[in-house]
C-alpha positions as CSV (number, residue, x, y, z in Angstrom):
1,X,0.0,0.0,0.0
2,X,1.3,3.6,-0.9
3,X,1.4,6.5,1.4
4,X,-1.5,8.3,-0.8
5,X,-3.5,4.8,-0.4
6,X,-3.0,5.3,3.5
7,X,-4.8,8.9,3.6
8,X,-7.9,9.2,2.4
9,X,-9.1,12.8,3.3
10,X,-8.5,15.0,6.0
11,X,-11.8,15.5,8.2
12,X,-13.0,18.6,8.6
13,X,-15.6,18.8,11.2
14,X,-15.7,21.2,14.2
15,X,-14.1,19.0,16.5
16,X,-11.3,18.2,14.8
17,X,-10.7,22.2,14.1
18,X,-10.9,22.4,18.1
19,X,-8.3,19.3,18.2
20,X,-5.9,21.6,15.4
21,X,-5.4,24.0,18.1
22,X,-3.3,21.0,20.3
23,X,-1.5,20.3,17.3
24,X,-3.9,17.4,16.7
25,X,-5.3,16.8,13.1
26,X,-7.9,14.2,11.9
27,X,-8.0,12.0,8.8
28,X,-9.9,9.4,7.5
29,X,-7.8,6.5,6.6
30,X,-7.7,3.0,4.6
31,X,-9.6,0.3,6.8
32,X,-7.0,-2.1,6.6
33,X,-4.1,0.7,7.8
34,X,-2.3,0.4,11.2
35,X,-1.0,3.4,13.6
36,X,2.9,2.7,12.2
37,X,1.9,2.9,8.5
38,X,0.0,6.2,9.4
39,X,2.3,8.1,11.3
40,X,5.2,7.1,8.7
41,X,2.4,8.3,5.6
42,X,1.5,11.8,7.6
43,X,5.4,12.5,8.5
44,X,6.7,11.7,4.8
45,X,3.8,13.6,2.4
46,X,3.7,16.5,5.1
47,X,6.9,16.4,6.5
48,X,6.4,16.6,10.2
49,X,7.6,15.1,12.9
50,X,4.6,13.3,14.4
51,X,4.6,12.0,18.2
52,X,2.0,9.7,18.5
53,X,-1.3,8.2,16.6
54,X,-5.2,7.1,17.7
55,X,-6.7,4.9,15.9
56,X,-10.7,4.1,15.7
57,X,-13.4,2.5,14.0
58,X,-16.4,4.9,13.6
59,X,-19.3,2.5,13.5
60,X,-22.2,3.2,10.3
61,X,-25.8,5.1,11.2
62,X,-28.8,3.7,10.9
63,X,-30.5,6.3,8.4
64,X,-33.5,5.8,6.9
65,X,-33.8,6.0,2.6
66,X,-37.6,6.7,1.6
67,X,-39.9,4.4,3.8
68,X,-36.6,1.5,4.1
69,X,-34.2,1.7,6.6
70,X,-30.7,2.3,5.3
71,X,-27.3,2.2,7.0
72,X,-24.2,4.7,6.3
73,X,-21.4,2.8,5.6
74,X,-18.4,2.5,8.7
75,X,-14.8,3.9,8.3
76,X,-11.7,4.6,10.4
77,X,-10.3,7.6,11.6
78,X,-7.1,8.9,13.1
79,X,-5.8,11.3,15.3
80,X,-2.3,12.6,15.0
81,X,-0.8,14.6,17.4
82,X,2.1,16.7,16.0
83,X,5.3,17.8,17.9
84,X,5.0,20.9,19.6
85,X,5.7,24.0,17.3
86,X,4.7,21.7,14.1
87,X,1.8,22.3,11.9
88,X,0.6,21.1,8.7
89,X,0.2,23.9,6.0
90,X,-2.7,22.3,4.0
91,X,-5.1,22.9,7.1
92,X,-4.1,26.3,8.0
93,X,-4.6,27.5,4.4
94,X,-1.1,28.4,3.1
């Protein structure tokens, strides 16, 4: 798997602008992606030093589609925390 396999899109939701401010960002990754293959991906396409990673499964909704009930489909996330003094340039719009 390639680093720009690893990262799917970065998630921009209000929490994870919140989490930007401890030098934490958010991605969505590739399901079948482990916490060393995403720290190496984040420090080699953004070139940061990255301290540690958190992993999770974010589980599908139940939504309903017309009268049937539907389900969302699940994905995993991951939180990396930078080292202090490190930011990514894509988030902060330069």
């Amino acid at each position: 798997m390639c680093l720009e396999d690893i990262l799917i899109e970065p998630v921009l939701s209000e929490k994870a602008t919140l989490l930007r401010d401890e030098g934490k960002y958010v991605f969505k990754v590739h399901p079948d992606a482990n916490k060393y293959e995403i720290k190496d991906a984040v420090s080699k396409l953004f070139k940061v030093k990255v301290l540690d990673c958190t992993v999770m499964n974010v589980g599908g909704k139940v939504k309903r589609v017309r009268t049937r009930p539907g389900k969302t489909s699940s994905w995993k996330k991951a939180i990396v925390r930078l080292a202090p003094g490190e930011t990514i340039k894509v988030f902060e719009g330069v």
